[in-house]
C-alpha positions as CSV (number, residue, x, y, z in Angstrom):
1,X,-27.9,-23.2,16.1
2,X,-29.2,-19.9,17.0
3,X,-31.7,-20.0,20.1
4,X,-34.8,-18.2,19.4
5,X,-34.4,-15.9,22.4
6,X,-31.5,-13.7,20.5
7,X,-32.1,-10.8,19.1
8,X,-32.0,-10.3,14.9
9,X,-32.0,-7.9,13.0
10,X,-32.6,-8.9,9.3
11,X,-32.3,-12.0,9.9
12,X,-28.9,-11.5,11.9
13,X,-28.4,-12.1,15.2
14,X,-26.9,-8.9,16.4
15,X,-24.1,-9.6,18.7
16,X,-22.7,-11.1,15.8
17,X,-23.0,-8.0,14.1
18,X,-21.6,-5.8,16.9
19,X,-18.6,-8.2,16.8
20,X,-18.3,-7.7,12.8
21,X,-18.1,-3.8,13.1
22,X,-16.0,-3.7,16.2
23,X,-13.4,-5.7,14.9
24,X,-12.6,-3.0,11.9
25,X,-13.0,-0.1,14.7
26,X,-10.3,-1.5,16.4
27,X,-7.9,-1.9,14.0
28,X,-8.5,1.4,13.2
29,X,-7.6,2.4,16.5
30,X,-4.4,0.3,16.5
31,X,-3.8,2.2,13.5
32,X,-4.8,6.1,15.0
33,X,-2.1,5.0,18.0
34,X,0.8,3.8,16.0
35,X,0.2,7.1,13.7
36,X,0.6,9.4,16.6
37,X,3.5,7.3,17.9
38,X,5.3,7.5,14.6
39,X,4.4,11.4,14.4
40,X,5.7,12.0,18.0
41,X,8.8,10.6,16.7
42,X,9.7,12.6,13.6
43,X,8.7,15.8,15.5
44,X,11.3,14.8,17.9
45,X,13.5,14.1,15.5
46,X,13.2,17.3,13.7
47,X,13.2,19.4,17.2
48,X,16.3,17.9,17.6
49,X,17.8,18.5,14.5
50,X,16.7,22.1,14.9
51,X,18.0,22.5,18.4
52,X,21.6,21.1,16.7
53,X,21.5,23.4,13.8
54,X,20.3,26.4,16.1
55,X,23.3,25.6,18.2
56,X,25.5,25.1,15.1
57,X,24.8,28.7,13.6
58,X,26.0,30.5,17.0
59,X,28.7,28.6,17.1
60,X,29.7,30.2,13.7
61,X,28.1,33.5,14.4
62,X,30.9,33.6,17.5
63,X,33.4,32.2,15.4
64,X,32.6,34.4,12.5
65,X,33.2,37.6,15.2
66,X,36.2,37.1,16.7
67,X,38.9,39.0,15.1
């Protein structure tokens, strides 16, 4: 039972409420953070592969010269 001293708004006690729209925020949150992680990691990924390929093509371009 509800005590009387708890305040409602329409009829709904509003830590209740706070806890129903908190719970979706942070899940959303969880979300954002894994989003970023996961994005970190394919830029690294691709960075990398870059670097490689960058590497790769003056390798050849000093292959490619030598007589």
């Amino acid at each position: 039972m509800i005590a009387d001293s708890q305040r409602r708004i329409n009829d709904q006690v509003v830590s209740e409420l706070r806890q129903k729209v908190r719970e979706p925020l942070l899940a959303q949150g969880e979300e954002y953070e894994q989003a970023v992680a996961a994005k970190t990691t394919v830029d690294k990924y691709w960075e990398s592969k870059d670097k490689r390929y960058q590497e790769y093509k003056h390798r050849q371009l000093q292959v490619d010269d030598t007589p």
